[in-house]
DRENPA-3360 file (N, C-alpha, C; in nm, 2 decimals, always signed):
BEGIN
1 = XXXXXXXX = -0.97/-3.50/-1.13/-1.08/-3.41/-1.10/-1.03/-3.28/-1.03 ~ -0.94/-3.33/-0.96/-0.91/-3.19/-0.87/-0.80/-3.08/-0.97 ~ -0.75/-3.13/-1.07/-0.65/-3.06/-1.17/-0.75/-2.96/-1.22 ~ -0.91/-3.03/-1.26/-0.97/-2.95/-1.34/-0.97/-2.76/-1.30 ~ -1.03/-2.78/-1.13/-1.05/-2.67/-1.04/-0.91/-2.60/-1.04 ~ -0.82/-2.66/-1.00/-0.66/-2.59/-0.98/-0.61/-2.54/-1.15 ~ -0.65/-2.57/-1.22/-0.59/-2.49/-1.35/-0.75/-2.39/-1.43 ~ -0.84/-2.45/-1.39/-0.91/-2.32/-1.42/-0.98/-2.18/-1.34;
9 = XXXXXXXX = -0.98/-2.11/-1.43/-1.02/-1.95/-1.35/-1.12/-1.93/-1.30 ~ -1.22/-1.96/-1.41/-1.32/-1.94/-1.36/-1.44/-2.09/-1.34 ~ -1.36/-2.22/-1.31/-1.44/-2.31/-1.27/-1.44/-2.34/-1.10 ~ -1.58/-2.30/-1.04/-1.55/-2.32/-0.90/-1.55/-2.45/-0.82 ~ -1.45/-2.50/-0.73/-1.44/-2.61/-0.67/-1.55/-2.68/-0.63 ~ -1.56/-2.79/-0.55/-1.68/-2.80/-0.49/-1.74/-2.73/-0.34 ~ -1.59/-2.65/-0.35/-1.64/-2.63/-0.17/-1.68/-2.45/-0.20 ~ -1.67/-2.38/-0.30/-1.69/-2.29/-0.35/-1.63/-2.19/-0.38;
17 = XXXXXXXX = -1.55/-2.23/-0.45/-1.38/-2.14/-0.40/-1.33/-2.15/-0.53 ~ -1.27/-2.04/-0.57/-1.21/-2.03/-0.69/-1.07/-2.03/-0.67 ~ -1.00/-2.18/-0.75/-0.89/-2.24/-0.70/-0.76/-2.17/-0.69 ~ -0.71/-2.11/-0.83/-0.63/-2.02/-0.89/-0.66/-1.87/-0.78 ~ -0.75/-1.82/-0.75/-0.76/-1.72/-0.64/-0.69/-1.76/-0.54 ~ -0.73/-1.87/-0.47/-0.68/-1.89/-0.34/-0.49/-1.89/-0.35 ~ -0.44/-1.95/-0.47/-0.29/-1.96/-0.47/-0.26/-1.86/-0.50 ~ -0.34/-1.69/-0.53/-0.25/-1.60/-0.57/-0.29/-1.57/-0.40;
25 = XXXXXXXX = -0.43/-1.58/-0.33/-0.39/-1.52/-0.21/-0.29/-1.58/-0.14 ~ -0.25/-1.71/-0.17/-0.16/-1.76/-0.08/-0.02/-1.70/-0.13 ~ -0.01/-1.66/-0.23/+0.16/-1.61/-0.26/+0.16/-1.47/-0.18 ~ +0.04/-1.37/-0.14/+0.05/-1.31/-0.09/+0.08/-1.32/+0.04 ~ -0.03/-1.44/+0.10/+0.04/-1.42/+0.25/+0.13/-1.46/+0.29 ~ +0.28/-1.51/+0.22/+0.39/-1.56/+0.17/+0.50/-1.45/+0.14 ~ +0.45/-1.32/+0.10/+0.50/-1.19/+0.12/+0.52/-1.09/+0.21 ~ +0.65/-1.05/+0.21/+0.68/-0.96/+0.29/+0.54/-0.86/+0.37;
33 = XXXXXXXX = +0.57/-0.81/+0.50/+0.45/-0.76/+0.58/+0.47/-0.61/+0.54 ~ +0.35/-0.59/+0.50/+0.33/-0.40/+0.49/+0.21/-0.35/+0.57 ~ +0.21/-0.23/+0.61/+0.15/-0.18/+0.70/+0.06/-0.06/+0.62 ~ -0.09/-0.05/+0.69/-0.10/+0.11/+0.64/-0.17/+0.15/+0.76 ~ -0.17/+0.28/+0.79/-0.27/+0.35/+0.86/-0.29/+0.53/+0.84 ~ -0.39/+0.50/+0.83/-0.46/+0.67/+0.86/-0.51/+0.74/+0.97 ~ -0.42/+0.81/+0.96/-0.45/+0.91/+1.11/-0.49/+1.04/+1.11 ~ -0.48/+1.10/+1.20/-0.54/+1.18/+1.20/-0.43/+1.29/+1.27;
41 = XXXXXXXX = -0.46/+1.43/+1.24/-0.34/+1.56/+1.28/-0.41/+1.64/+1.36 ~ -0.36/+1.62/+1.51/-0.38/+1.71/+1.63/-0.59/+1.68/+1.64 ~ -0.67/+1.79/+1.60/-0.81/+1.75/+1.61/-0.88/+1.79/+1.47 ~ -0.77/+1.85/+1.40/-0.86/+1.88/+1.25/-0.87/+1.77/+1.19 ~ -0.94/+1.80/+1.11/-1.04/+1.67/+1.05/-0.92/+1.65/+0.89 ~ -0.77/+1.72/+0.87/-0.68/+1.64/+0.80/-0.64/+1.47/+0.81 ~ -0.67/+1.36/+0.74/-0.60/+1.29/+0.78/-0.45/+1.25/+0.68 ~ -0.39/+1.21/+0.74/-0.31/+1.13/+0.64/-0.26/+0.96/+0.67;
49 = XXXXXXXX = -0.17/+0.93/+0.54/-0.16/+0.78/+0.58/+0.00/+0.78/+0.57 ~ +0.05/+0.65/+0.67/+0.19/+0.61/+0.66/+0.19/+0.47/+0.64 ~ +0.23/+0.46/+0.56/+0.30/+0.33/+0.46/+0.39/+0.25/+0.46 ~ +0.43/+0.14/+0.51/+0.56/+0.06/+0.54/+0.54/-0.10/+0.46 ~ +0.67/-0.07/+0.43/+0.72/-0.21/+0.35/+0.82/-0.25/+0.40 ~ +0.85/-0.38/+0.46/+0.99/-0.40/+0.53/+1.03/-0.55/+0.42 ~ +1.14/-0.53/+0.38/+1.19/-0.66/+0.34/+1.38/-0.66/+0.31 ~ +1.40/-0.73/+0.24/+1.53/-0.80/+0.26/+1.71/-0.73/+0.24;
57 = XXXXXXXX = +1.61/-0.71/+0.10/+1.72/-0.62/-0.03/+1.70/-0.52/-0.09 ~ +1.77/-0.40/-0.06/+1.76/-0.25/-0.09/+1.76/-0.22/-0.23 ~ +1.76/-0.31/-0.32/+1.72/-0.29/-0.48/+1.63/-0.29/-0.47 ~ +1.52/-0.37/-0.45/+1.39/-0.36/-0.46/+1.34/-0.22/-0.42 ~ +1.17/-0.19/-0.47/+1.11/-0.11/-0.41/+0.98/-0.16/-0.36 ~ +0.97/-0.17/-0.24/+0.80/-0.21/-0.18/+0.73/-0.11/-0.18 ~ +0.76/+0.04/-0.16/+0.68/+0.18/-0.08/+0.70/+0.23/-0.27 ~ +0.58/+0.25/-0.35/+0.61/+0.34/-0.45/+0.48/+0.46/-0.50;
65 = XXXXXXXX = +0.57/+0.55/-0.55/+0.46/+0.65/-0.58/+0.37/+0.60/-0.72 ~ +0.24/+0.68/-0.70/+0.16/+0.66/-0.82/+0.20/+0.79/-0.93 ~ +0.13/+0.89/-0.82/+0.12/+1.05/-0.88/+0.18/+1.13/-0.78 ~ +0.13/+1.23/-0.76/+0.23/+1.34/-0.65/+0.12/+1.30/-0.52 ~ +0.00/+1.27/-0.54/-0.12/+1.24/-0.42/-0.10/+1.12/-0.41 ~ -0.08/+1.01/-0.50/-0.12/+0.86/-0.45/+0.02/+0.79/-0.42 ~ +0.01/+0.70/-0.35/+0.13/+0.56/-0.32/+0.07/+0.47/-0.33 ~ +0.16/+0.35/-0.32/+0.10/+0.24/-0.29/+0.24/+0.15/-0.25;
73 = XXXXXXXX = +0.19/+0.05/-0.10/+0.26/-0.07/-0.11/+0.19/-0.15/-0.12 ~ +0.32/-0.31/-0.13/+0.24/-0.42/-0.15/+0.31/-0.55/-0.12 ~ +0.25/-0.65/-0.11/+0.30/-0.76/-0.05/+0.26/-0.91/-0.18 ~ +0.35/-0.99/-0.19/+0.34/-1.03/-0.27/+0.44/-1.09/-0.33 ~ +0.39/-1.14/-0.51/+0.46/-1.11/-0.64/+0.56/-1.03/-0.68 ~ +0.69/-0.97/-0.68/+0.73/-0.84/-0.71/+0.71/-0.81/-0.84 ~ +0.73/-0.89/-0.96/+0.74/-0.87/-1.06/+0.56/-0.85/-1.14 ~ +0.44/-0.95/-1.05/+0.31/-0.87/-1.08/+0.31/-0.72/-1.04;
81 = XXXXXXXX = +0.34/-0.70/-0.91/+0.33/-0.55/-0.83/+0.40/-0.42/-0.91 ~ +0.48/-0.47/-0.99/+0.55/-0.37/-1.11/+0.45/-0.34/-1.17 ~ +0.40/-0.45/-1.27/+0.33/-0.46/-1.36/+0.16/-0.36/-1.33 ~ +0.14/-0.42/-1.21/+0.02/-0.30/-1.14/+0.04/-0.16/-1.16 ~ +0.17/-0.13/-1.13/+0.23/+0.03/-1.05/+0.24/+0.07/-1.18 ~ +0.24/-0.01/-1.28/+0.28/+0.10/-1.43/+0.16/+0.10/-1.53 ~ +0.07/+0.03/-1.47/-0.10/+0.05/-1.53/-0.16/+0.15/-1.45 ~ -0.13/+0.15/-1.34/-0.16/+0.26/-1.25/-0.14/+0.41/-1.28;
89 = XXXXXXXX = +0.02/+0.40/-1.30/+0.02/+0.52/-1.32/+0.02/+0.58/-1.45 ~ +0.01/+0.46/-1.52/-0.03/+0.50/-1.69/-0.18/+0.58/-1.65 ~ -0.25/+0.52/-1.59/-0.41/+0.54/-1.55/-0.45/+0.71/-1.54 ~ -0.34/+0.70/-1.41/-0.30/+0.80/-1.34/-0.30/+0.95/-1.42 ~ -0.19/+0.88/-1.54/-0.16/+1.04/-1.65/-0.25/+0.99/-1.74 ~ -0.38/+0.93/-1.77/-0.45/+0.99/-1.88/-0.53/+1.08/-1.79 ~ -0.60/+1.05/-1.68/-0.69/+1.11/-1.61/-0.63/+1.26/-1.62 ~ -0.53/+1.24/-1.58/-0.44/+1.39/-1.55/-0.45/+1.49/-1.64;
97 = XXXXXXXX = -0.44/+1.34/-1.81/-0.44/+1.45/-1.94/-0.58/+1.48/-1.98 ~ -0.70/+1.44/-1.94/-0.80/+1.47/-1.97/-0.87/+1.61/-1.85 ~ -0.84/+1.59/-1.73/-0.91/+1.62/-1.63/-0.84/+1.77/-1.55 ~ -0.72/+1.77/-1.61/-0.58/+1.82/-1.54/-0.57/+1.86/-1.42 ~ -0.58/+1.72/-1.31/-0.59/+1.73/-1.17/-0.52/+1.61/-1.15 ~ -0.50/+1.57/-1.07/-0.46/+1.41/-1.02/-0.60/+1.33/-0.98 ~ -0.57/+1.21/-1.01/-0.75/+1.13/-1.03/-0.78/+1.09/-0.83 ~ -0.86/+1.13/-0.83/-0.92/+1.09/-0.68/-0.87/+0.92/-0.68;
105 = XXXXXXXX = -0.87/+0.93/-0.51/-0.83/+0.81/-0.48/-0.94/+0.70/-0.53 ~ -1.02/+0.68/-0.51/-1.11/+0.62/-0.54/-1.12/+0.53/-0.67 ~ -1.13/+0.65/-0.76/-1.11/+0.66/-0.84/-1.01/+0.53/-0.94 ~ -0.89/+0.63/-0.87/-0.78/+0.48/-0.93/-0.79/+0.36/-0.86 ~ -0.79/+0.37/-0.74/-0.83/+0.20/-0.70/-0.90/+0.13/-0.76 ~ -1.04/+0.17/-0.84/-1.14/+0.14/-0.87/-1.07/+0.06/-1.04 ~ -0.98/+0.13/-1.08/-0.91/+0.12/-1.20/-0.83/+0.00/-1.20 ~ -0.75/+0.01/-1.09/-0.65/-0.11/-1.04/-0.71/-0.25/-1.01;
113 = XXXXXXXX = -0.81/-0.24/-0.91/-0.94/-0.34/-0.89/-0.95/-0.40/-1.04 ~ -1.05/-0.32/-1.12/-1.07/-0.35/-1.25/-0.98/-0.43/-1.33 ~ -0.83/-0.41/-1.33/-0.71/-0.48/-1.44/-0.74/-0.62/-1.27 ~ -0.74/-0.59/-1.17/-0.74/-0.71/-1.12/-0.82/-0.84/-1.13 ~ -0.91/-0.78/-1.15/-1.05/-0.86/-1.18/-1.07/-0.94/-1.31 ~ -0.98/-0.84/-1.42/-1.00/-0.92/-1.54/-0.90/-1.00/-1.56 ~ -0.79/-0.99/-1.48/-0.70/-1.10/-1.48/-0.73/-1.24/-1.43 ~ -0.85/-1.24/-1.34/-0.93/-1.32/-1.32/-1.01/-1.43/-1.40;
121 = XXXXXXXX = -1.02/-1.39/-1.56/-1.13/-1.46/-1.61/-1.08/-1.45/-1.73 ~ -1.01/-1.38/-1.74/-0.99/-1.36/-1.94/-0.85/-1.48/-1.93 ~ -0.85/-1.57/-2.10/-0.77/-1.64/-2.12/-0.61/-1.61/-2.15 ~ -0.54/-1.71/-2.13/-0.41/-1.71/-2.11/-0.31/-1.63/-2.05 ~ -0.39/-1.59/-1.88/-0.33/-1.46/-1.80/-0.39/-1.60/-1.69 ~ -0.32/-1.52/-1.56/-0.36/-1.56/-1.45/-0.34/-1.45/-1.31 ~ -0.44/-1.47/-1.22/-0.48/-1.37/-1.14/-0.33/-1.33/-1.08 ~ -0.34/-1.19/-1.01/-0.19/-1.15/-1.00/-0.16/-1.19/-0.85;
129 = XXXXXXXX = -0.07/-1.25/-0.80/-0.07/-1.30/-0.70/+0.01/-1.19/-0.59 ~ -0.05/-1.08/-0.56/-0.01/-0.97/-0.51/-0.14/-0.87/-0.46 ~ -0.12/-0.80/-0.39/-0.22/-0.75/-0.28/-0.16/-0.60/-0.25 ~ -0.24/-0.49/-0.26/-0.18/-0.37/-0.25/-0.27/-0.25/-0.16 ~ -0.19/-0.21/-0.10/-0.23/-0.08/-0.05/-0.23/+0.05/-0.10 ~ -0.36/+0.11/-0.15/-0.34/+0.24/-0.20/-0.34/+0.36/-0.10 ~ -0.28/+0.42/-0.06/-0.32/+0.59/+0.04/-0.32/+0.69/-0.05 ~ -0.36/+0.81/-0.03/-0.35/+0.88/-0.13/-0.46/+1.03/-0.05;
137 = XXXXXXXX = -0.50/+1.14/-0.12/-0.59/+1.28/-0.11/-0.62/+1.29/-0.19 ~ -0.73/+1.36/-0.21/-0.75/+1.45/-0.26/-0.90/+1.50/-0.25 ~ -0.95/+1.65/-0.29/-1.04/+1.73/-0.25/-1.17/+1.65/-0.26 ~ -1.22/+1.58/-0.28/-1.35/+1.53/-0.26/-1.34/+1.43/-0.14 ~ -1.27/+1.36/-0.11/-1.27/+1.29/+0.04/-1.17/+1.30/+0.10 ~ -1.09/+1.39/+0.08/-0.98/+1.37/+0.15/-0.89/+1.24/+0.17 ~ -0.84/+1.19/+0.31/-0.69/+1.08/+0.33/-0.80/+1.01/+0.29 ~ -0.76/+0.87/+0.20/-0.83/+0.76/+0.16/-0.72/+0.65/+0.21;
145 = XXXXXXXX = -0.75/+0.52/+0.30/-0.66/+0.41/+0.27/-0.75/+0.32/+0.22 ~ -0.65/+0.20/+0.10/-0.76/+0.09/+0.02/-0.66/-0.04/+0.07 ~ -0.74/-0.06/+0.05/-0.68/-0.25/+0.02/-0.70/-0.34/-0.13 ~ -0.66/-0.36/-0.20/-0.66/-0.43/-0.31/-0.62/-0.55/-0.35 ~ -0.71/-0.66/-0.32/-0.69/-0.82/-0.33/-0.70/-0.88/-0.49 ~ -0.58/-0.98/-0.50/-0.63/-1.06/-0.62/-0.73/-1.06/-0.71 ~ -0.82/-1.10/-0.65/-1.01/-1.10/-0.67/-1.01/-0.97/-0.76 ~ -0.99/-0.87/-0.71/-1.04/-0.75/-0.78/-1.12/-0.66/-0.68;
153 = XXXXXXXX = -1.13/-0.72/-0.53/-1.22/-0.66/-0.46/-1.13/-0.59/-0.37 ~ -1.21/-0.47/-0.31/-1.11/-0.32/-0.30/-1.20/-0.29/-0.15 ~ -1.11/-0.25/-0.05/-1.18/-0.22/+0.05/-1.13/-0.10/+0.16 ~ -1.19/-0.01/+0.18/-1.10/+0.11/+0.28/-1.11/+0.03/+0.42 ~ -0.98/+0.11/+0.47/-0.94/+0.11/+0.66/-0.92/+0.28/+0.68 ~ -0.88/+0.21/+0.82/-0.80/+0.33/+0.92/-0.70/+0.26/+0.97 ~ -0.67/+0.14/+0.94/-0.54/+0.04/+0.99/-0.54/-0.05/+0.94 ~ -0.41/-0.13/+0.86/-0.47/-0.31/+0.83/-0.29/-0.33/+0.79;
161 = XXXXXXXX = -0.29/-0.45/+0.76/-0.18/-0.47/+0.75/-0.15/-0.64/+0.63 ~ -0.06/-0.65/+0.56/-0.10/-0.73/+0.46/+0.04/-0.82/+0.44 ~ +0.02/-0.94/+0.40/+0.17/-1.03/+0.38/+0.12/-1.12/+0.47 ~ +0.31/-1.15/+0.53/+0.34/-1.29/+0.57/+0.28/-1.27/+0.72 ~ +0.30/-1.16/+0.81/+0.24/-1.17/+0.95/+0.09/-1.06/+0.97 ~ +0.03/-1.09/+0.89/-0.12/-1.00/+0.83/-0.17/-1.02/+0.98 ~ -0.22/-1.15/+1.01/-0.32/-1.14/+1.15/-0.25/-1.11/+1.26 ~ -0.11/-1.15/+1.31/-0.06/-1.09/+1.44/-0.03/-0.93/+1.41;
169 = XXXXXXXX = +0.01/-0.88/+1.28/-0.01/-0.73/+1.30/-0.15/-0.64/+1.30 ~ -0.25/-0.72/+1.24/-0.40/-0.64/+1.24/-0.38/-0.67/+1.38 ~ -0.39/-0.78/+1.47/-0.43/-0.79/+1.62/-0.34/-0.64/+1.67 ~ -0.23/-0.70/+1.64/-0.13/-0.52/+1.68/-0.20/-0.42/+1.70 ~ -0.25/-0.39/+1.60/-0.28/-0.26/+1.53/-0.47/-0.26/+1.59 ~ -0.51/-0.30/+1.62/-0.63/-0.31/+1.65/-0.59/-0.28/+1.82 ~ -0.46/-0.36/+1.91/-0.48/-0.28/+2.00/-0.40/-0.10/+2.03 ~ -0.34/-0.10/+1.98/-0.28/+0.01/+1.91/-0.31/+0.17/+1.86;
177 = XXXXXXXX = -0.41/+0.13/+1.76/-0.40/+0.22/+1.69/-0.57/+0.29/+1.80 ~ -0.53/+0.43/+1.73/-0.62/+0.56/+1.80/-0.66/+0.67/+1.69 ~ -0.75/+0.68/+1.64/-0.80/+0.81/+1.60/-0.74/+0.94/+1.64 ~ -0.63/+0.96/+1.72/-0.58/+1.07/+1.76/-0.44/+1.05/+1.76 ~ -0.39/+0.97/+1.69/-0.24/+0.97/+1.64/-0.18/+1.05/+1.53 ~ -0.12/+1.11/+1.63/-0.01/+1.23/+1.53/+0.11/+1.10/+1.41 ~ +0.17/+1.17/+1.36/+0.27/+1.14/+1.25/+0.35/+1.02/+1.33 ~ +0.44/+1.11/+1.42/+0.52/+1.06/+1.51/+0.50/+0.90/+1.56;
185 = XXXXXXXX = +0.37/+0.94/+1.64/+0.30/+0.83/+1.70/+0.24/+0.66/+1.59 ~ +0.21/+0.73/+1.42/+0.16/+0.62/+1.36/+0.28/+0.54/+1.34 ~ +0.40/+0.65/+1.27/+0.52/+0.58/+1.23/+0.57/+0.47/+1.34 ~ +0.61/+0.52/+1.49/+0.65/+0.45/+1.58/+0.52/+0.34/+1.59 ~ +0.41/+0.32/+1.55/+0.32/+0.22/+1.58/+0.30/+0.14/+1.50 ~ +0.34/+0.17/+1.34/+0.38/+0.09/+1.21/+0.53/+0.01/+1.25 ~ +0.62/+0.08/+1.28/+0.75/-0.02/+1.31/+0.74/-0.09/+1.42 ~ +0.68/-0.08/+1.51/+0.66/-0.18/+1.64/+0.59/-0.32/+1.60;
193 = XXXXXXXX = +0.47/-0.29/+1.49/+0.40/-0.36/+1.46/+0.48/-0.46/+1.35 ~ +0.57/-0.38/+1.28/+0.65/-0.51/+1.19/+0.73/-0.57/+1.27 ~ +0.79/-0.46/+1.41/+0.92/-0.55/+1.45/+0.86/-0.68/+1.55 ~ +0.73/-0.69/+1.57/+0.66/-0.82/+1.63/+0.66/-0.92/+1.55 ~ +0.67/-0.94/+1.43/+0.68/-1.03/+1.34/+0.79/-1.08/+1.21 ~ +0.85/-0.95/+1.23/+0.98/-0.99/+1.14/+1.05/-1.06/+1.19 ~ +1.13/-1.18/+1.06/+1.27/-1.25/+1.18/+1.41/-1.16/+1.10 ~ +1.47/-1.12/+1.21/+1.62/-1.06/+1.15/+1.58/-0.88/+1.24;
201 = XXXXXXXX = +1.69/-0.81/+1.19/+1.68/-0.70/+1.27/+1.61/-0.55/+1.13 ~ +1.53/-0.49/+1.19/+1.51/-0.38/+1.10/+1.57/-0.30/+1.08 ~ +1.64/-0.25/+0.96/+1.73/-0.14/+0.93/+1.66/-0.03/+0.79 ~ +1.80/+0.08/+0.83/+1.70/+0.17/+0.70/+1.70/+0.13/+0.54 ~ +1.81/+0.03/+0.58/+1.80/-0.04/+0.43/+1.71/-0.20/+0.38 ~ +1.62/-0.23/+0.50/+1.52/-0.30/+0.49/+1.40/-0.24/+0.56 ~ +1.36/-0.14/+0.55/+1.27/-0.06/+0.58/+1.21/+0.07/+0.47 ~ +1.09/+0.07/+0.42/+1.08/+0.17/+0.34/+0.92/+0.23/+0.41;
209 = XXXXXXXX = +0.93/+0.38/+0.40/+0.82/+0.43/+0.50/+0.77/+0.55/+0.39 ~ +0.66/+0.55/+0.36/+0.56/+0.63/+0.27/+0.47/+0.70/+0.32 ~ +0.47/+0.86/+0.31/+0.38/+0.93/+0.40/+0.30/+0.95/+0.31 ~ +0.19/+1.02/+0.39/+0.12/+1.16/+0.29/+0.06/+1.27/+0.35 ~ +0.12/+1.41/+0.34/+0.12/+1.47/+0.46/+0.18/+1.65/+0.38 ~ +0.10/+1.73/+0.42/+0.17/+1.88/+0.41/+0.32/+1.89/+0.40 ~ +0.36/+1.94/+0.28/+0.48/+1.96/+0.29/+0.59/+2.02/+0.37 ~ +0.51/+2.11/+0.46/+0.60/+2.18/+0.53/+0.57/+2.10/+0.69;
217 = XXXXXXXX = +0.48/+1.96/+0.70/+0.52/+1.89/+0.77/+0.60/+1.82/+0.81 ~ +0.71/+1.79/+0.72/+0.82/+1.73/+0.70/+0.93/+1.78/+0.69 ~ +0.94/+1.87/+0.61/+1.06/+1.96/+0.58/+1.14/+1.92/+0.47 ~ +1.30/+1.88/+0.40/+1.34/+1.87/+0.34/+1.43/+1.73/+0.36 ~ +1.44/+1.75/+0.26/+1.51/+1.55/+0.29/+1.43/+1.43/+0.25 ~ +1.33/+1.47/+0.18/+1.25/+1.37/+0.16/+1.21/+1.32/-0.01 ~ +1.14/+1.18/-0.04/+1.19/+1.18/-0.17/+1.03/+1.15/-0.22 ~ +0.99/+1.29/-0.32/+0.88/+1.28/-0.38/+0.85/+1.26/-0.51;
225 = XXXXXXXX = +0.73/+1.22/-0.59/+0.72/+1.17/-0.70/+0.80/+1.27/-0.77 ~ +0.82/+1.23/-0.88/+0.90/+1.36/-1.00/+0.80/+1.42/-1.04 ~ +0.70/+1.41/-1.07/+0.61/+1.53/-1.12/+0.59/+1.65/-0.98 ~ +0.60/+1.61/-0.90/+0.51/+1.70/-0.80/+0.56/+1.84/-0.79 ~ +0.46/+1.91/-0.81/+0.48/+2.05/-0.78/+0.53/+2.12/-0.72 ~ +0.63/+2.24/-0.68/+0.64/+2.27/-0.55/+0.60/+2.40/-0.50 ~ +0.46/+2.37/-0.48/+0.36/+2.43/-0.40/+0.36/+2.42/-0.24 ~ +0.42/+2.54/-0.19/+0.39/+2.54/-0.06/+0.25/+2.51/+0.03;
233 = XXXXXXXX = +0.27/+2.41/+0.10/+0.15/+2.39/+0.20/+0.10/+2.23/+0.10 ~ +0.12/+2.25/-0.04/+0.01/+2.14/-0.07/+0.06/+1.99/-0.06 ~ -0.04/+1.87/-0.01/-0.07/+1.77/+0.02/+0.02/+1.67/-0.05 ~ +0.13/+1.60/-0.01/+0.19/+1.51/-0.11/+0.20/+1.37/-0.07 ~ +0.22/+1.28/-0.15/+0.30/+1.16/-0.10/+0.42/+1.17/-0.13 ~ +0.53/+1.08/-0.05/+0.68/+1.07/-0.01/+0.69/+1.02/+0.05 ~ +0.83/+0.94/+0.00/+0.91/+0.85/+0.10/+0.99/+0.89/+0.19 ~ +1.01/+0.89/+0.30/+1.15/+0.93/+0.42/+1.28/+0.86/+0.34;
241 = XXXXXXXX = +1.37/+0.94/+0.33/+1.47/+0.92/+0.39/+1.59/+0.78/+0.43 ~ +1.66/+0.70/+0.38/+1.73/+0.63/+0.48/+1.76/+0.71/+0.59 ~ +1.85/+0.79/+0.61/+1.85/+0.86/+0.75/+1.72/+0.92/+0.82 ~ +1.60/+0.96/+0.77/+1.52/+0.96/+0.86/+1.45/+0.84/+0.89 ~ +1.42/+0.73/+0.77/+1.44/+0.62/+0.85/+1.49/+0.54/+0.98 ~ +1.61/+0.57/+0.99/+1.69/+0.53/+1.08/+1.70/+0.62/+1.20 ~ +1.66/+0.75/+1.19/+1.63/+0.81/+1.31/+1.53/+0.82/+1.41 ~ +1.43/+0.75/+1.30/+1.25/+0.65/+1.37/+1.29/+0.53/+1.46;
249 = XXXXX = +1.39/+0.43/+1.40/+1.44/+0.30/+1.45/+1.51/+0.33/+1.60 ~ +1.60/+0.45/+1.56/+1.67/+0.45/+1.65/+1.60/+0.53/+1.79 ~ +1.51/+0.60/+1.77/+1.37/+0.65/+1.85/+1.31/+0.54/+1.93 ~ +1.31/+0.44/+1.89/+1.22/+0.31/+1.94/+1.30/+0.21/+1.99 ~ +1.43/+0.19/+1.97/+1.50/+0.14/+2.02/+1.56/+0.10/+2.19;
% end
């Protein structure tokens, strides 16, 4: 009886739970811990988000771009979380080729959700056992952070955190985090928050950190999608750096 619930998708248990869901959430909470938060710059009403994926081996990528506006990490599956990032940003460039903007955040989440959800129910697939964070801009709502579960169901923060130590770093981050957190202050409060739960030491080559923030807030040294423009002043996502990685670590140290 109980094989019947654990191999199908959409037959719900008795307790009301869809069986195959629960084992892709559980491979997620089994995944490496990633962070997001959105903050906010000085008292203007800019926000942005910083992004952290901490894990093992520096082939991998946890922290990755969508478009020149969006990222995303994720905790999880590595090889579903590919498979996401390249429907994504397939998504990404038709919007682009129809609309010739980059697609609001919203937007794409809503798209990502969607392949989530039908992985859900349609035959001979199974739900993706991976969990993602989208951050991203753009002119109609400005900094957006999402959350993106198995299920297909999609939800914004201003902080949250996902994987193997999800609830001692939400608790973190709930005492933590502030509406008036500069750059500076999120980054040092996203690494604090993994180094409470990681076992082993954090370095820049198990550490990966995704902004999104004015260009000339940053300066040079930093690694942005390949399309992105270079327009002074405008809004991007990017990754730091190993050495500015390592200059955050060594800040907190």
């Amino acid at each position: 009886m109980g094989d019947r619930y654990s191999f199908s998708l959409t037959t719900f248990s008795p307790s009301g739970k869809l069986v195959q869901i629960e084992y892709a959430l559980n491979a997620v909470s089994k995944g490496l811990t990633s962070i997001g938060i959105n903050y906010q710059r000085h008292r203007h009403c800019h926000r942005k988000e910083i992004r952290l994926g901490a894990g093992r081996r520096p082939s991998l990528e946890w922290v990755a771009p969508i478009c020149p506006t969006i990222g995303v990490v994720y905790s999880g599956m590595g090889p579903d979380a590919r498979l996401l990032i390249s429907k994504a940003r397939k998504a990404a460039q038709q919007y682009k080729r129809v609309y010739m903007q980059d697609p609001p955040v919203a937007i794409l989440v809503q798209e990502i959700a969607a392949v989530m959800q039908e992985y859900t129910q349609s035959g001979g697939v199974r739900p993706f056992g991976v969990s993602l964070l989208v951050a991203g801009w753009d002119e109609h709502r400005g900094h957006s952070l999402y959350q993106v579960d198995p299920s297909g169901t999609y939800f914004g923060w201003k902080a949250t955190a996902i994987g193997k130590n999800m609830l001692n770093a939400k608790t973190f981050l709930e005492k933590r985090f502030s509406d008036t957190l500069e750059l500076d202050d999120a980054i040092h409060t996203a690494i604090l928050t993994l180094k409470e739960g990681i076992e082993g030491q954090l370095n820049e080559n198990s550490l990966e950190i995704g902004i999104i923030t004015m260009d000339h807030d940053v300066g040079v040294g930093v690694e942005a999608h390949p399309s992105a423009e270079k327009e002074v002043g405008a809004m991007r996502f990017r990754k730091l750096l190993p050495h500015q990685v390592r200059d955050y670590l060594e800040n907190i140290a």
